[in-house]
Every structure is written in C-alpha cells, then in structure tokens.
N, C-alpha and C positions, 0 to 999 in steps of 0.2 A: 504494500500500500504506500510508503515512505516513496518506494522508487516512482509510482505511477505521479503520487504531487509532485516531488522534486521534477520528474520530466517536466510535468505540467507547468511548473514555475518557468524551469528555463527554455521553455516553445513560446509562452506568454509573453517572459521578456524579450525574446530575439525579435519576436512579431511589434512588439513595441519599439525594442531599438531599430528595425529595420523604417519605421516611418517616423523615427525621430520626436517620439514620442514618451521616450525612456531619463524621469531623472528620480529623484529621492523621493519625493511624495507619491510618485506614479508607482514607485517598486513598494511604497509602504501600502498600495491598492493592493497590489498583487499580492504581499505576503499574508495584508487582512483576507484577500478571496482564499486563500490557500489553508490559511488556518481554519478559516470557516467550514471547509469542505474535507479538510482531515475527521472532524466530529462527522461530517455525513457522511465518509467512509468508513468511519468507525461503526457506525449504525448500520450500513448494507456495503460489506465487504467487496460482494459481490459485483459493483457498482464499477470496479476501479477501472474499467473501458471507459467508461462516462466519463471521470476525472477532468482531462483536458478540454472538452466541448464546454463543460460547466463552468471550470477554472475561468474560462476566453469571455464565457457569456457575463460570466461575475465582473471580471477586469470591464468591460464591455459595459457593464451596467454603472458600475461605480466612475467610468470616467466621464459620461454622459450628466452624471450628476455634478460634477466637479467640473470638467473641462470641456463638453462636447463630445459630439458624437464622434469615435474612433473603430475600427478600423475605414477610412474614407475609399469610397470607391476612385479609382485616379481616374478610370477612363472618363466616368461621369461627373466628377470634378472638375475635371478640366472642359467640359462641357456645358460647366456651369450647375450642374444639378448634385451639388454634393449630397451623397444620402451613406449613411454606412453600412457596410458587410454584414452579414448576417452570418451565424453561425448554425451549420448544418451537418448531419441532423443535433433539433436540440439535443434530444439525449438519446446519443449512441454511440458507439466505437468509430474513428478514423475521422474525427470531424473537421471540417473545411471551410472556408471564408467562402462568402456567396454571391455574388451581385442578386440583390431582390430584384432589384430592376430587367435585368435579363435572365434571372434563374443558371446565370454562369457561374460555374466553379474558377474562382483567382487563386487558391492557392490553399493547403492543406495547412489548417492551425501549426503555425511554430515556421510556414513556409513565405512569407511575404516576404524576406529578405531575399527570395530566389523567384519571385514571381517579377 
C-alpha cells in the first residue's frame, strides 16, 4: 500500500512539475491528498489500483480551490477555451488525463511531462 501512494505522490508531482505548477504549498496539496487516502487504503486494501486516479483527482480538487483549474488543456488553451483535464476512469486502474472537450486521451497520470 506505502508503495502504491508513494508512486502516486511522485506521478502527481512530475505531472505538476511538468506544467510548472510545482512549489511548496502545491507539494503540501499533495502530501495532504496523500495522507488523506493512506486512511482510505487503510479501510479497502483492496483499492490500491485506485490510489493514483484518486490521488490526481484530490490534487485536482484542492488546486481548483486554491489556485484554479489544473491540469489545462494546451491545445484548447491556446484556442482560447481553457477548461481542465479530467481524470479517467474516476475510479479504476491505469488512469489518464482527458480532454472532456474531445473525449481524447493526452497522456497517462504521472505522463504530461512526455505528452
């Protein structure tokens, strides 16, 4: 379980360092989503595929509240219609950044520094 958050942590942060999105308060987001969901793994072990989709959507939620909507979609940003990523599926194994707007896959949680 230790391994599947620790992964979770640092797919989160790379995806945040990769749009430049990554300093102190941002990693003290992620280590609050991270604890919070140690106790939900602690309660359904079973869960630990889930970890990182939840982990993304937590960072995801809390920076919305704090800073705005992240991860931004670039191609529709730069089009002017900023909206952010979604994460898909909400809760399941191998979860991925979305475009809602065209239902495209950008790049697999932990992967937007290679997208």
């Amino acid at each position: 379980m230790e391994a599947a958050l620790h992964a979770a942590r640092a797919s989160i942060l790379a995806d945040l360092t990769a749009r430049d999105v990554c300093d102190a308060t941002v990693v003290s987001l992620v280590e609050d989503a991270v604890a919070h969901r140690r106790w939900w793994a602690e309660q359904w072990p079973d869960g630990a595929a889930f970890l990182l989709g939840l982990v993304a959507q937590d960072v995801q939620d809390a920076l919305l509240e704090a800073y705005g909507r992240w991860p931004l979609c670039t191609v529709h940003a730069a089009e002017g219609d900023p909206h952010a990523l979604a994460v898909e599926p909400e809760l399941g194994p191998d979860p991925h950044w979305v475009c809602g707007k065209e239902g495209a896959v950008v790049a697999p949680v932990g992967g937007l520094g290679a997208a």
